[in-house]
C-alpha positions as a Markdown table, in Angstrom:
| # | Residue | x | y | z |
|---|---|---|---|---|
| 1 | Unk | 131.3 | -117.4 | 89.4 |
| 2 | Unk | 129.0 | -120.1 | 90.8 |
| 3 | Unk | 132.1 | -121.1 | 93.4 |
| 4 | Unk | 132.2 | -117.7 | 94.6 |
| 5 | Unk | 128.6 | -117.7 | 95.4 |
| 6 | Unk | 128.4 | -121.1 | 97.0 |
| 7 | Unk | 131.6 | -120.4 | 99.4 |
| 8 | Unk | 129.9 | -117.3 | 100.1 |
| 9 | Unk | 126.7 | -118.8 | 101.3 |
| 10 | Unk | 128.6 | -121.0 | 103.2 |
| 11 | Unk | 130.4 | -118.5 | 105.1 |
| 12 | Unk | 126.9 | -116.6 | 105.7 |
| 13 | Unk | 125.4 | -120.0 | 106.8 |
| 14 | Unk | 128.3 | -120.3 | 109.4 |
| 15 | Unk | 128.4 | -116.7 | 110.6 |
| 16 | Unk | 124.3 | -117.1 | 111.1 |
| 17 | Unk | 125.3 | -120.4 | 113.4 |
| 18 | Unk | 128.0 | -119.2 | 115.5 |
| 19 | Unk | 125.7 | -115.7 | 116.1 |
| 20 | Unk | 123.4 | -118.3 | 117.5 |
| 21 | Unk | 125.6 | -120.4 | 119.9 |
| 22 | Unk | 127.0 | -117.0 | 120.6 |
| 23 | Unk | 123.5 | -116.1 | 121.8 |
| 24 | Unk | 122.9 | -119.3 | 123.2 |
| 25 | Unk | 125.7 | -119.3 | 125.2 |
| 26 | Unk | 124.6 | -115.6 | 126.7 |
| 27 | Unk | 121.5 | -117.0 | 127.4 |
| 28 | Unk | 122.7 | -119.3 | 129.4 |
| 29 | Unk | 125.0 | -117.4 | 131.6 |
| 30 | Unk | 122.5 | -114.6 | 132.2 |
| 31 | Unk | 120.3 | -117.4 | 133.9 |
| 32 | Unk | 123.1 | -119.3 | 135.5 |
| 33 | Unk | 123.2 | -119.3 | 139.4 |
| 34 | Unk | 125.5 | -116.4 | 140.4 |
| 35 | Unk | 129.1 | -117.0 | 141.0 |
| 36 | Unk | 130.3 | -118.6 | 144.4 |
| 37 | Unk | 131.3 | -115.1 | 146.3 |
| 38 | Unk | 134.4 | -117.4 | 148.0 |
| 39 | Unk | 136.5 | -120.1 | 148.4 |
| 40 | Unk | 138.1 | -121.9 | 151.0 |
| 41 | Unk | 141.1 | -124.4 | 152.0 |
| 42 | Unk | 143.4 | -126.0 | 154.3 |
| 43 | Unk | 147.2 | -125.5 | 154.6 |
| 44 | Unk | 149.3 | -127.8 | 156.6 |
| 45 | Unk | 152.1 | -129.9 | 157.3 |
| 46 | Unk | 152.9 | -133.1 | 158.4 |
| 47 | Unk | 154.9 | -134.5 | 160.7 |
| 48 | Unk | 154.7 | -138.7 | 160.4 |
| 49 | Unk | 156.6 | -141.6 | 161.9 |
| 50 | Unk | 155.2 | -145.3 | 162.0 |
| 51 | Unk | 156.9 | -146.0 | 165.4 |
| 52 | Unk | 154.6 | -148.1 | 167.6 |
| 53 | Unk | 154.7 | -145.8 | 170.7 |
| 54 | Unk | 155.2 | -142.4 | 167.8 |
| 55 | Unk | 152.3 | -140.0 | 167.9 |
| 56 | Unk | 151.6 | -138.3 | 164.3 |
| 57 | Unk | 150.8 | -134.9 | 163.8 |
| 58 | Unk | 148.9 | -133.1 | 161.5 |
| 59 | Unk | 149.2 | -128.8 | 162.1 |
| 60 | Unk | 146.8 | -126.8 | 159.9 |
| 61 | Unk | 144.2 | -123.9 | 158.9 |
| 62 | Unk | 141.1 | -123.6 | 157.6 |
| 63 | Unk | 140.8 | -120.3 | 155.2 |
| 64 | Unk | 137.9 | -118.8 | 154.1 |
| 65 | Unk | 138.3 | -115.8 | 151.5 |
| 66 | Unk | 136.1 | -113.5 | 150.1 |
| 67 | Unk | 136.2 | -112.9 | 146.4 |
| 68 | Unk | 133.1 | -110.5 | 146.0 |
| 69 | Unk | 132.6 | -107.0 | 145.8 |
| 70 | Unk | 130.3 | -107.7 | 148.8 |
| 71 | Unk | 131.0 | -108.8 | 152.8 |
| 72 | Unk | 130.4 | -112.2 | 153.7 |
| 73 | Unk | 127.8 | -111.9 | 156.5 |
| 74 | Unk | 127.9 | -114.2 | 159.5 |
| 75 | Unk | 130.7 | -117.0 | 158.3 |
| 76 | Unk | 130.8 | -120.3 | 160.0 |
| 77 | Unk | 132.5 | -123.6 | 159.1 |
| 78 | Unk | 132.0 | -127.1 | 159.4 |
| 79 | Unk | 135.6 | -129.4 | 159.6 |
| 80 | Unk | 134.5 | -133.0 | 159.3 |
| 81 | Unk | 137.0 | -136.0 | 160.5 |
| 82 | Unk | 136.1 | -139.3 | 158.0 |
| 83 | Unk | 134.1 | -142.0 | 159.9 |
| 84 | Unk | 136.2 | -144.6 | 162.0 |
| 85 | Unk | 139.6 | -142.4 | 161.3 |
| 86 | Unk | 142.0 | -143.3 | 164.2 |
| 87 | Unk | 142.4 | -138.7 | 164.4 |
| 88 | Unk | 142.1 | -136.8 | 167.3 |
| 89 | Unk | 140.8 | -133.3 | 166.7 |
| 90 | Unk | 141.9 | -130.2 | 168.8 |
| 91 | Unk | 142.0 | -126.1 | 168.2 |
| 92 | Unk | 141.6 | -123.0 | 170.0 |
| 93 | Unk | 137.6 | -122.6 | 170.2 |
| 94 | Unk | 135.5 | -123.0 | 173.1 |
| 95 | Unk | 132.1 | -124.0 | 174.4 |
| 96 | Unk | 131.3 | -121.1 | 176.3 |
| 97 | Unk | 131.8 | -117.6 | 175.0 |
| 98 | Unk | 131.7 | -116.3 | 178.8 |
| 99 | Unk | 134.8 | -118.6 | 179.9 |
| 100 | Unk | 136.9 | -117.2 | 177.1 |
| 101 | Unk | 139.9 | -115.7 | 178.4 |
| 102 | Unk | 139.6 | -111.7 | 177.8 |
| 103 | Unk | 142.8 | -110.9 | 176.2 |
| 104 | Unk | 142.4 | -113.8 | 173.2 |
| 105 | Unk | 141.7 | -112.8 | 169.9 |
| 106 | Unk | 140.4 | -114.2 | 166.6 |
| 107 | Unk | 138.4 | -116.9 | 169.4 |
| 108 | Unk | 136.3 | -118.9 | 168.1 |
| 109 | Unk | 133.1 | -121.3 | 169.6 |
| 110 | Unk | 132.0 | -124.7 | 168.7 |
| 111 | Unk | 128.7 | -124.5 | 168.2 |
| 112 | Unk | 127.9 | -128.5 | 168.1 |
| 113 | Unk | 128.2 | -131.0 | 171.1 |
| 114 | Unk | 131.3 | -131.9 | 172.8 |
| 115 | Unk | 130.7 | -135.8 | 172.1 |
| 116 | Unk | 130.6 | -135.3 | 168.2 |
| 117 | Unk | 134.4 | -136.1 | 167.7 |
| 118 | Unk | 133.8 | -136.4 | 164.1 |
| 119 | Unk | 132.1 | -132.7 | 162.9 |
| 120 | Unk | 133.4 | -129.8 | 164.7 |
| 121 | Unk | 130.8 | -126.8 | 163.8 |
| 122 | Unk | 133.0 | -123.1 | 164.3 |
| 123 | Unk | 131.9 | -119.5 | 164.3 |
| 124 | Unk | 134.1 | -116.7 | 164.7 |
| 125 | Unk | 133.8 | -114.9 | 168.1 |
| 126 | Unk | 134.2 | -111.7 | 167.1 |
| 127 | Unk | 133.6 | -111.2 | 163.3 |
| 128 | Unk | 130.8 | -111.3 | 161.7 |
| 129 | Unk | 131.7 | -110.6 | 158.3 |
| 130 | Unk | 134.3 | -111.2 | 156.4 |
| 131 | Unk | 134.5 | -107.7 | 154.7 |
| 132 | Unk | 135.6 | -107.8 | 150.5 |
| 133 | Unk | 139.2 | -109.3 | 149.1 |
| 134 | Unk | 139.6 | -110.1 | 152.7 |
| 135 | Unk | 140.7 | -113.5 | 154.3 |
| 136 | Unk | 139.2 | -115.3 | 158.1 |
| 137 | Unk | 141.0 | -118.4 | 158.9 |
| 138 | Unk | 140.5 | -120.9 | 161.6 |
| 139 | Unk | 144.1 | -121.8 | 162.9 |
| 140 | Unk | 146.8 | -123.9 | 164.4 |
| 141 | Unk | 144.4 | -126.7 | 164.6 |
| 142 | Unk | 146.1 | -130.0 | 165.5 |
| 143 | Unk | 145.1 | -133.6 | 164.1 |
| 144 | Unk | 146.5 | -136.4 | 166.2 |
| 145 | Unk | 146.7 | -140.2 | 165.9 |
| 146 | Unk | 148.6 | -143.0 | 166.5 |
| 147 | Unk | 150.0 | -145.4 | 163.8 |
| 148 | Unk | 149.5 | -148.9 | 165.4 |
| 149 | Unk | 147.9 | -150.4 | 162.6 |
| 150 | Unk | 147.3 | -149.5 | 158.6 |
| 151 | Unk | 145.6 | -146.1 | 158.5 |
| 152 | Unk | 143.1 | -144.0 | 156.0 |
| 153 | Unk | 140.8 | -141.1 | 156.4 |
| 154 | Unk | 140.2 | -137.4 | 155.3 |
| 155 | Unk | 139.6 | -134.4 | 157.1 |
| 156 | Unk | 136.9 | -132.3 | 154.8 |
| 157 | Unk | 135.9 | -128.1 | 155.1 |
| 158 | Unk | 132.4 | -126.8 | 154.6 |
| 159 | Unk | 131.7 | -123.1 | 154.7 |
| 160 | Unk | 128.0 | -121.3 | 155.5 |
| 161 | Unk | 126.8 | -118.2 | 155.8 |
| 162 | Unk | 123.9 | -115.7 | 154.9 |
| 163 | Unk | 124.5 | -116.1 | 151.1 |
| 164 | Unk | 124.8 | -120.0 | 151.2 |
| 165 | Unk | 123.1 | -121.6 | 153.5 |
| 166 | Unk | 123.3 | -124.8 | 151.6 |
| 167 | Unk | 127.5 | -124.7 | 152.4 |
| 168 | Unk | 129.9 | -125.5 | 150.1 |
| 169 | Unk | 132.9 | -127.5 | 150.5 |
| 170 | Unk | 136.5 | -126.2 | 150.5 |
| 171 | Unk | 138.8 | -126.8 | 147.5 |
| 172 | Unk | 141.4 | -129.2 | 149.1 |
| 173 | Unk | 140.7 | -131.4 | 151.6 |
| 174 | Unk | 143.9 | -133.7 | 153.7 |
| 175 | Unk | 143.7 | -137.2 | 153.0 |
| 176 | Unk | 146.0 | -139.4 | 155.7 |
| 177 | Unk | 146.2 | -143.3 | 155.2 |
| 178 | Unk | 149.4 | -145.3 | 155.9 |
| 179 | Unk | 150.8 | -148.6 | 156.2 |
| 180 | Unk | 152.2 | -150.0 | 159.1 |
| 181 | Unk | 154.6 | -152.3 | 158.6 |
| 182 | Unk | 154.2 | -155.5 | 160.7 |
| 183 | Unk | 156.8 | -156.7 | 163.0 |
| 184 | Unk | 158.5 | -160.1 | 161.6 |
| 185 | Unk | 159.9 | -162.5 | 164.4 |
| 186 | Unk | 163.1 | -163.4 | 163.5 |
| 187 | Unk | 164.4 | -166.4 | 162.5 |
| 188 | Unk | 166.3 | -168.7 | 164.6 |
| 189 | Unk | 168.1 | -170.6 | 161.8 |
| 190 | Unk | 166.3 | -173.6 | 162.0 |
| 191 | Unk | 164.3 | -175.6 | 159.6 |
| 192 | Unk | 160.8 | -177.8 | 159.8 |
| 193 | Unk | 160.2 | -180.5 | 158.0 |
């Protein structure tokens, strides 16, 4: 009889302890910061020779989609090129809203200086939100370079806008490094002593 009592005390004293991590735990995600209303990412493709006089390419989009019940208001994204990275950065955005052809759609302007060749700040032309379940992408953008000597760098995403201010990065970033292979003379069959 004693057995019976003991394993049930034991069973009480575990029920008690998981009703407390189980209130613990709801505790803690009633006071956690509130979900991240979207996410964001790059597709692309490569297209990669290590010629000498061979230009490498690098075609892609930036996505930004909207996951909450709620629109995004007044989206704009930050694509960063990684410090000393032989890439050459090009898309369809301008400087000037005014000298943007008239029948171009989904433009988009560069809000930082020309000279910055590593950030390349963007806001949408003509949408301010990004309304619920709904997707804005940046496209076609082009990364160029060159493979004359070993290679590495990374091309990163940051989104802002109204409900983070603070940006948050995408969930993939492209990562490019490569290894050139260096030229060997040849050898003209004779030996040194």
């Amino acid at each position: 009889m004693s057995d019976s009592r003991g394993l049930t005390s034991k069973i009480h004293a575990y029920h008690q302890q998981t009703q407390e991590y189980l209130n613990q735990m709801k505790e803690l995600l009633q006071n956690a910061a509130p979900p991240i209303p979207f996410i964001s990412y790059f597709t692309y493709s490569l297209s990669i020779t290590h010629g000498p006089s061979d230009e490498n390419l690098c075609l892609g989009s930036f996505h930004i989609q909207n996951l909450s019940p709620r629109p995004i208001i007044n989206p704009y994204l930050c694509i960063k090129l990684s410090e000393g990275a032989p890439f050459s950065f090009s898309g369809r955005f301008v400087y000037d809203e005014a000298k943007m052809p008239r029948r171009a759609q989904g433009g988009w302007k560069r809000l930082n200086e020309r000279e910055n060749k590593e950030e390349y700040w963007l806001q949408p032309l003509e949408q301010s939100t990004i309304p619920p379940g709904q997707t804005l992408t940046f496209p076609n953008f082009q990364i160029r370079w060159s493979a004359k000597d070993n290679y590495a760098g990374s091309i990163s995403g940051f989104v802002y806008c109204e409900e983070d201010k603070e940006g948050t990065a995408s969930l993939n970033s492209i990562n490019l490094n490569g290894a050139v292979p260096k030229e060997v003379e040849p050898d003209d069959g004779s030996e040194q002593s």
